[in-house]
N, C-alpha and C positions, 0 to 999 in steps of 0.2 A: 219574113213577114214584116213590112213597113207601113206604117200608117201615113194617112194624106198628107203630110207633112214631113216626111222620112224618117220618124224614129223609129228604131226596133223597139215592142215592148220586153220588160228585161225585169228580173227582179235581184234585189242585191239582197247580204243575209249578215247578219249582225247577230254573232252568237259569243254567247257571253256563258264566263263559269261563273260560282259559286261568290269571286270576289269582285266582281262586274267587271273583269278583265274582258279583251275580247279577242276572238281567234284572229290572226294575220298571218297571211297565207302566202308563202313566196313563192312566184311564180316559175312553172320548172324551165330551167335554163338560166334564169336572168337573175336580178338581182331587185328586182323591182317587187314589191309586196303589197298586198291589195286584201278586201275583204272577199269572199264569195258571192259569184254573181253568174246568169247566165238568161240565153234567150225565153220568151214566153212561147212555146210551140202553138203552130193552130189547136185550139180546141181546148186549150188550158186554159184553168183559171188560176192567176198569180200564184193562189197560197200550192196548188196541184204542182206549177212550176218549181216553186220555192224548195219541197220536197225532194222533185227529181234532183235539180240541183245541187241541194246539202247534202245528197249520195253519191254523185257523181264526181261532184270534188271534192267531199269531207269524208266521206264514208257511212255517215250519220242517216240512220233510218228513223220516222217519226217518233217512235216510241225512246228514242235518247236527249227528245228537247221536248221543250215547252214553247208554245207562241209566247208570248207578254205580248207585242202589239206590232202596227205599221205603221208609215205614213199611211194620211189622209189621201193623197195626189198623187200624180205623177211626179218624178224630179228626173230636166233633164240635162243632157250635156251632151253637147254639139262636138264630134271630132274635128281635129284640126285638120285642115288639107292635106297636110303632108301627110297622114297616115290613111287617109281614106283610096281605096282599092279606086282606079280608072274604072268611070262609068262603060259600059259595052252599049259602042257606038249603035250597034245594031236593034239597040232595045230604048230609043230614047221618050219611049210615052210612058217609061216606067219612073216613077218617084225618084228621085236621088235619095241615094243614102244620108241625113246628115248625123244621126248619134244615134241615143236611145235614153227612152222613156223608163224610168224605173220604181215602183214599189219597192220597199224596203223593207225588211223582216227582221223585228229583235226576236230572239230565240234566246233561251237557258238552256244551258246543257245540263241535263237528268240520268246522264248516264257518265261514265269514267272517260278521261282522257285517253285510257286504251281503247276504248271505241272507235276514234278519228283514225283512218285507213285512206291515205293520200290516194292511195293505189285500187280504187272499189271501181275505177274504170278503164277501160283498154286506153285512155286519153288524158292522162291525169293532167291536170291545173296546178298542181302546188307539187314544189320539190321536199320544203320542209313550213312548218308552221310554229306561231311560238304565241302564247298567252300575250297581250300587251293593254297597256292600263287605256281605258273609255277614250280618252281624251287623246287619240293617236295626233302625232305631229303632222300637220297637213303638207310642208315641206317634202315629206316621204313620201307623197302621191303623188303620180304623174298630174302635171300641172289640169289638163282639161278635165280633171276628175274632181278636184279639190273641193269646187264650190258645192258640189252632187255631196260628198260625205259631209263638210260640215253640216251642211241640210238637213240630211238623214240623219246624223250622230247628237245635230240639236234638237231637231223633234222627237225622234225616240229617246231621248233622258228621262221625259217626263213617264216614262212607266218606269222609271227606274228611282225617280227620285220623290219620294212621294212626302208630302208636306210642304215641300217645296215650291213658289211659285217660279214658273217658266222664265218669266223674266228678272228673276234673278239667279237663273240657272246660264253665267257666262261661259266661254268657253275654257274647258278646264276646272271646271268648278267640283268638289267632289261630289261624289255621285251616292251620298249614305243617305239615309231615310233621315229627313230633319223633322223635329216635330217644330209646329208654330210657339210663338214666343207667349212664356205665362204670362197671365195677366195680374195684379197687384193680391189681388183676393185670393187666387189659386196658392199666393205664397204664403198668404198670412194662416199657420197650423194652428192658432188659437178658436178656430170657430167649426 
């Protein structure tokens, strides 16, 4: 399902433990590690996607996370040529492929690390997975992906980092609950 302009809608899932780590998921064969993502089927809504998704490749049933929040938008990212499958010559009124459109989902996990079940589908996605701090190195993602996560990784902080203003939440910045800065009277215990 492509929309007027060839993206697939898509949602990616940003799910985080206890210590704002976040799950990375290597993909089975390769060596290449990614966060969970997949298509939006007709007749889904994102967050209905997001669900199938987090079971199909996590193992994760609703009741072992929590939303915190999503992007506002789409974010998207165009494939590069060389990966894109030949259009079929036979069908050319139909859109080109060129990437996909994605919503984004932070999630907490509510439930134990023994819950994640690589294998919860005849097709698994991830060979193994490992905790890794918010702030993944964008190096480690296939290049046409990169701009898509920091996006998603910089708008979702802000449920994470509360006191915090956004624009001073750079990349890499810790992600602890800051409170704002006292002011002269709040210090002085004499009153």
């Amino acid at each position: 399902m492509l929309d007027r302009e060839g993206y697939r809608p898509n949602v990616g899932i940003v799910l985080l433990n206890g210590h704002n780590d976040v799950f990375w998921g290597k993909r089975v064969g390769q060596h290449s590690w990614q966060f969970p993502q997949g298509g939006i089927q007709y007749g889904e809504s994102p967050e209905q996607a997001m669900f199938r998704e987090l079971h199909e490749e996590v193992g994760l049933l609703p009741e072992h996370v929590q939303i915190i929040g999503r992007t506002r938008d789409w974010l998207r990212y165009e494939v590069p040529e060389a990966f894109l499958r030949r259009q079929n010559a036979a069908r050319p009124h139909r859109t080109a492929y060129r990437g996909q459109k994605q919503i984004w989902f932070l999630l907490r996990l509510t439930g134990l690390d023994s819950d994640i079940h690589l294998r919860a589908s005849d097709h698994p996605e991830f060979d193994a997975w490992r905790w890794h701090p918010y702030w993944i190195e964008l190096a480690t993602v296939i290049d046409f992906k990169r701009e898509v996560y920091q996006l998603a990784l910089s708008e979702l902080a802000r449920f994470i980092t509360s006191g915090m203003r956004m624009q001073d939440a750079s990349w890499g910045a810790p992600l602890e609950a800051h409170s704002p800065p006292k002011k002269a009277a709040d210090l002085d215990s004499t009153k």
